[in-house]
C-alpha positions in Angstrom: -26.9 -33.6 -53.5 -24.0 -35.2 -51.8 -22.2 -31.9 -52.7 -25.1 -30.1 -50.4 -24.9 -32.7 -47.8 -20.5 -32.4 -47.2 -21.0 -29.0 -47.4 -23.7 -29.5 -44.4 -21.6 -32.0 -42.0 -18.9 -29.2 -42.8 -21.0 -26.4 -41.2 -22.1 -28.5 -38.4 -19.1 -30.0 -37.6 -17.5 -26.3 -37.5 -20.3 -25.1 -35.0 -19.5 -27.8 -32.7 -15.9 -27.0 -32.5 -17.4 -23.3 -31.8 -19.0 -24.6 -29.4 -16.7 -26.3 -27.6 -14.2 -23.6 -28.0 -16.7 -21.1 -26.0 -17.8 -23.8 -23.2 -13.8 -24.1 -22.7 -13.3 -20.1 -22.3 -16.1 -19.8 -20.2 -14.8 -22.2 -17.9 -11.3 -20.4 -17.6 -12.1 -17.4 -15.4 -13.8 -20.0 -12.8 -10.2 -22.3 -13.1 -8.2 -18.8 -13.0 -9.5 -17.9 -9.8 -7.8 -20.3 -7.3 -8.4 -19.0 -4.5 -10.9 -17.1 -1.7 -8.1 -15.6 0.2 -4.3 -14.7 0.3 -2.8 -14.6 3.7 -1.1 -11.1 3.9 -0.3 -10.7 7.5 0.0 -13.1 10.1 0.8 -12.5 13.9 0.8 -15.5 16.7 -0.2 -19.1 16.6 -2.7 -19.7 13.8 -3.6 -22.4 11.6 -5.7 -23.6 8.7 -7.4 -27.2 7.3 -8.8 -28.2 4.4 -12.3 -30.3 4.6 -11.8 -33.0 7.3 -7.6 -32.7 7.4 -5.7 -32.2 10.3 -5.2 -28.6 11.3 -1.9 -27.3 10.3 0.7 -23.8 10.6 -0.9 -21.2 8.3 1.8 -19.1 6.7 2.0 -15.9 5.4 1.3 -16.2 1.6 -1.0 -19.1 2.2 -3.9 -19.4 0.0 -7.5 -19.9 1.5 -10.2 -22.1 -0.7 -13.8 -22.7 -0.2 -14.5 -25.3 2.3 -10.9 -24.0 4.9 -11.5 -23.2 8.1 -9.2 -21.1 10.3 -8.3 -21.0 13.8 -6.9 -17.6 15.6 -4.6 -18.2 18.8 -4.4 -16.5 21.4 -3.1 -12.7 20.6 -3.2 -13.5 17.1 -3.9 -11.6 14.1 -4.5 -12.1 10.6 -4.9 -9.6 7.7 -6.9 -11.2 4.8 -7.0 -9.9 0.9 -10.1 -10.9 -0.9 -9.9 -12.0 -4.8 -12.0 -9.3 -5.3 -9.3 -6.8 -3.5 -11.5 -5.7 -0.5 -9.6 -6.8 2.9 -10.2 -8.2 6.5 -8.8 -8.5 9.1 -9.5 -10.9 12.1 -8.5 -10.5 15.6 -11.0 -13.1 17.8 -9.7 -16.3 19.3 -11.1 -19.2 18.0 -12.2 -21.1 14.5 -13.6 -19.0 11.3 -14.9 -20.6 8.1 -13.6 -19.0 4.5 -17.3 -19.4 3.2 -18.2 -17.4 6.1 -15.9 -14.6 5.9 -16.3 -14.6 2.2 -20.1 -14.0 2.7 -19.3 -10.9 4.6 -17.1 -9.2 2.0 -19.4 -10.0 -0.9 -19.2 -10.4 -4.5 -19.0 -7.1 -6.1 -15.4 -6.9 -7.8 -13.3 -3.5 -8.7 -10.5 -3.8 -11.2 -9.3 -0.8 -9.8 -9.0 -2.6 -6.1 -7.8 -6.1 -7.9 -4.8 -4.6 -9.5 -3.2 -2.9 -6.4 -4.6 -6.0 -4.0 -1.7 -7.5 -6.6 0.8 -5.5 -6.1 0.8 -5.5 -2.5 0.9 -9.4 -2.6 3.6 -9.2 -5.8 5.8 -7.9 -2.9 4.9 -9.8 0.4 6.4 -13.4 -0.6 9.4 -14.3 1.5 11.5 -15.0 -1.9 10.6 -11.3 -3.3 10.8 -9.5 0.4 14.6 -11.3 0.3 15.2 -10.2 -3.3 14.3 -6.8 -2.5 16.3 -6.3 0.5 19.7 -7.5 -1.4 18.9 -4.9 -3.8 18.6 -1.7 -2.2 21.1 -2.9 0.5 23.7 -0.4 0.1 20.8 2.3 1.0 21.1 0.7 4.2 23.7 0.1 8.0 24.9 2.4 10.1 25.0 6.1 8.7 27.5 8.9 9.8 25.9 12.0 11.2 26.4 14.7 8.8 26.8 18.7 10.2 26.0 22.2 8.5 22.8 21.9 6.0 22.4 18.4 5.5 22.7 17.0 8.6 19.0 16.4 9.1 17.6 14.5 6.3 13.5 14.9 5.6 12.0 11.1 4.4 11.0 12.8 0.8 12.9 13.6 -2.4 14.6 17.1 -2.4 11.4 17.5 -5.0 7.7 16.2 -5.1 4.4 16.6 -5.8 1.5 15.6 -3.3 -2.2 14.3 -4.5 -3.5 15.4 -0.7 -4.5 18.2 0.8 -2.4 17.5 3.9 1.4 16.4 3.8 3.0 14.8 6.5 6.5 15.8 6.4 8.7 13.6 8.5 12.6 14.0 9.3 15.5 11.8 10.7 15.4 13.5 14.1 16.7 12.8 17.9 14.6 12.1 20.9 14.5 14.7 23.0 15.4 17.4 20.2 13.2 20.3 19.3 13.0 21.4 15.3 12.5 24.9 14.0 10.4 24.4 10.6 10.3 27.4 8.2 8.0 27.1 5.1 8.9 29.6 2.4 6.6 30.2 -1.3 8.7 30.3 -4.6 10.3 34.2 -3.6 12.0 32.8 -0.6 9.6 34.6 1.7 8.8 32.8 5.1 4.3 32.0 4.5 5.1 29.6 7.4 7.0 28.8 10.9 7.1 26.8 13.7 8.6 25.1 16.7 7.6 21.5 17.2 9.2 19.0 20.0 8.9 15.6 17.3 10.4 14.3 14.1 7.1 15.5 12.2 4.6 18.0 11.2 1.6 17.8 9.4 0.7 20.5 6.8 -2.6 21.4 5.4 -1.7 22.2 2.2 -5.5 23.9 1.7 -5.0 26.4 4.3 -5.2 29.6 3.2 -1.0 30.2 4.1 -0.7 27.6 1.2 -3.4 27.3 -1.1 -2.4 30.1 -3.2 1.4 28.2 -3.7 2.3 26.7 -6.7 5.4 25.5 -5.1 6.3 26.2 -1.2 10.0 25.0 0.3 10.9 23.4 3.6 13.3 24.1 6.0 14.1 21.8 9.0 16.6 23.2 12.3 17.3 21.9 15.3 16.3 25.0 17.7 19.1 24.8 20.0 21.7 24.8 16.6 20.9 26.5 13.7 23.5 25.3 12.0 22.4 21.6 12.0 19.9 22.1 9.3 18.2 20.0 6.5 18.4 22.6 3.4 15.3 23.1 1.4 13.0 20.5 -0.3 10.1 22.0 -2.6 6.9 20.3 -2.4 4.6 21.3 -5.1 0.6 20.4 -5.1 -0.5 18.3 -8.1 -3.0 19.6 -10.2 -4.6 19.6 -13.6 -5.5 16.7 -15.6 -3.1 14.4 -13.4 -4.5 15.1 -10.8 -8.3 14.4 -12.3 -7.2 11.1 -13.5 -5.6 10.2 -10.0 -8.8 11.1 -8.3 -10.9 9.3 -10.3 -9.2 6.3 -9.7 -9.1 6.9 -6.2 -12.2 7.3 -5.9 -12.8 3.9 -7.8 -10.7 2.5 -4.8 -11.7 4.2 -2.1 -15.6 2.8 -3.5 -14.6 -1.0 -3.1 -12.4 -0.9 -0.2 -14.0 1.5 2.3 -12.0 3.4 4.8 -9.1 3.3 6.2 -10.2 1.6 9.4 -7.7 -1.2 8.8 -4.1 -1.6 8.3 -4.6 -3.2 5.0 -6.4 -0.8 3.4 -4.0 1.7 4.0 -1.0 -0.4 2.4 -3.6 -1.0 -0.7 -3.5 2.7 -0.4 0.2 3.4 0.0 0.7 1.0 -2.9 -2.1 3.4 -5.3 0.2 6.6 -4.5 3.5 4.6 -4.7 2.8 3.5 -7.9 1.7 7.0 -9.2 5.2 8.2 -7.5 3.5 10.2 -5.0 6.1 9.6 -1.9 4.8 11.8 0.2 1.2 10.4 0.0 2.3 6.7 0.2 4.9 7.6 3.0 1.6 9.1 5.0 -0.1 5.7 4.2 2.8 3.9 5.2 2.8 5.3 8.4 -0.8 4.9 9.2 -0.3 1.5 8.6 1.9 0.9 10.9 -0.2 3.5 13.8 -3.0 1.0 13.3 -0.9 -2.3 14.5 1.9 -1.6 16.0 2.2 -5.2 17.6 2.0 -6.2 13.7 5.6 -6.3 12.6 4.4 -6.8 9.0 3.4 -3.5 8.6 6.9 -2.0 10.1 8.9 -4.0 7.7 7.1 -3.0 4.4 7.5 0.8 6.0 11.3 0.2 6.1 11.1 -1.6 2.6 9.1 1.1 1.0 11.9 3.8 2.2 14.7 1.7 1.2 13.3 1.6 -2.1 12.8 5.4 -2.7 16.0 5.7 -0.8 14.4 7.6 1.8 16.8 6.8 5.1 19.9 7.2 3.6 
């Protein structure tokens, strides 16, 4: 009997410390998740407070908890990223409660939107932006202007593929200058030309001069000298089971996040194609990024940090 009973206290004893185990696990994704909101962008005079504390400087990086309030100065701007990984941005003068805002974005979650919320705010600290530009520093200063084929350089490797139906092919080029662009398919025949007075075209890759291409090649003049070219850069549309699996997850992300009415939802994006290494479709996000605030100079730096990784001005 007392053999029956120890063997008992044993078993209940155990199930306690299961017990308690599970109540502790439970209880980590709720400690985990510190915070309501990062701070990703920050323009003007803005501040924060916690409960009944004075208000004070918000900076870029800050976290925001349940129970902060925030106050927009005058021209100010703030771009928010959920924990969840949707965004907001806020632009009215004037105080905001977190629980407030949070209400508006909701509680649904994406794994899909969490993971490249994180990488875009891996990058934005002060200590990382720093560490970042002393690394790729040599891809950067003062550049001497080449002549003959390379003197115009396109902001895209000499090869790559593109997710998109549209590519937005962009070139270090002169005010004032007008470009000839020739596109040519694999046999070196011209499917393509034209004149354009910027630094930029846009080409719909599904058009029917370029659907058919497996590969088509780029060639960038200035009209007025044909010999200050760019040489050729091939550009090759992704497809196959690649391409399913990046448009799955895109469409995962495109699900939480919405559309690309803000600036931060174009970086998350720009960060997705980045990540899958496809330049040309991150540059394009880039760029919109930086079309939708221009008065945020955020956006511009990350721009010029994304093409001094890829070594893109150089």
């Amino acid at each position: 009997m007392k053999f029956i009973k120890s063997k008992n206290m044993k078993f209940i004893r155990t199930v306690q410390i299961v017990l308690i185990i599970c109540t502790v696990f439970v209880s980590i994704p709720s400690l985990s998740q510190d915070y309501v909101f990062r701070v990703l962008a920050n323009k003007g005079t803005n501040s924060v407070k916690s409960g009944s504390s004075d208000w004070i400087p918000l900076k870029t990086g800050a976290r925001l908890n349940k129970g902060d309030a925030l106050k927009l100065g005058e021209n100010g701007y703030l771009g928010l990223v959920h924990s969840s990984g949707r965004t907001l941005e806020l632009k009215d003068v004037g105080e905001h409660k977190i629980d407030d805002l949070s209400a508006k974005i909701g509680s649904a979650r994406s794994s899909v939107a969490s993971k490249y919320a994180d990488f875009v705010m891996s990058k934005m600290s002060p200590e990382k932006r720093e560490e970042n530009r002393r690394k790729y520093a040599s891809v950067t200063g003062a550049v001497e202007r080449a002549t003959g084929s390379s003197a115009i350089k396109l902001l895209m490797p000499p090869s790559a593929e593109v997710f998109g139906d549209e590519a937005l092919i962009v070139w270090d080029g002169e005010e004032g200058t007008s470009y000839d662009v020739t596109v040519k398919d694999m046999f070196d025949e011209v499917i393509y030309s034209s004149k354009v007075e910027d630094s930029k075209i846009l080409l719909h890759l599904n058009d029917e001069k370029f659907a058919k291409e497996s590969l088509i090649i780029i060639n960038i003049k200035q009209s007025d000298n044909e010999n200050i070219g760019s040489g050729d850069y091939g550009i090759k549309k992704l497809s196959g089971d690649e391409a399913s699996e990046i448009k799955s997850e895109l469409q995962e992300l495109m699900e939480h996040i919405g559309d690309e009415t803000n600036s931060l939802n174009s970086l998350i994006l720009a960060e997705f194609f980045e990540q899958k290494n496809m330049i040309i479709d991150a540059l394009t996000k880039y760029m919109k990024a930086v079309e939708l605030s221009p008065d945020v100079d955020y956006f511009g730096e990350v721009y010029q940090e994304f093409k001094m990784r890829h070594r893109l001005d150089k």
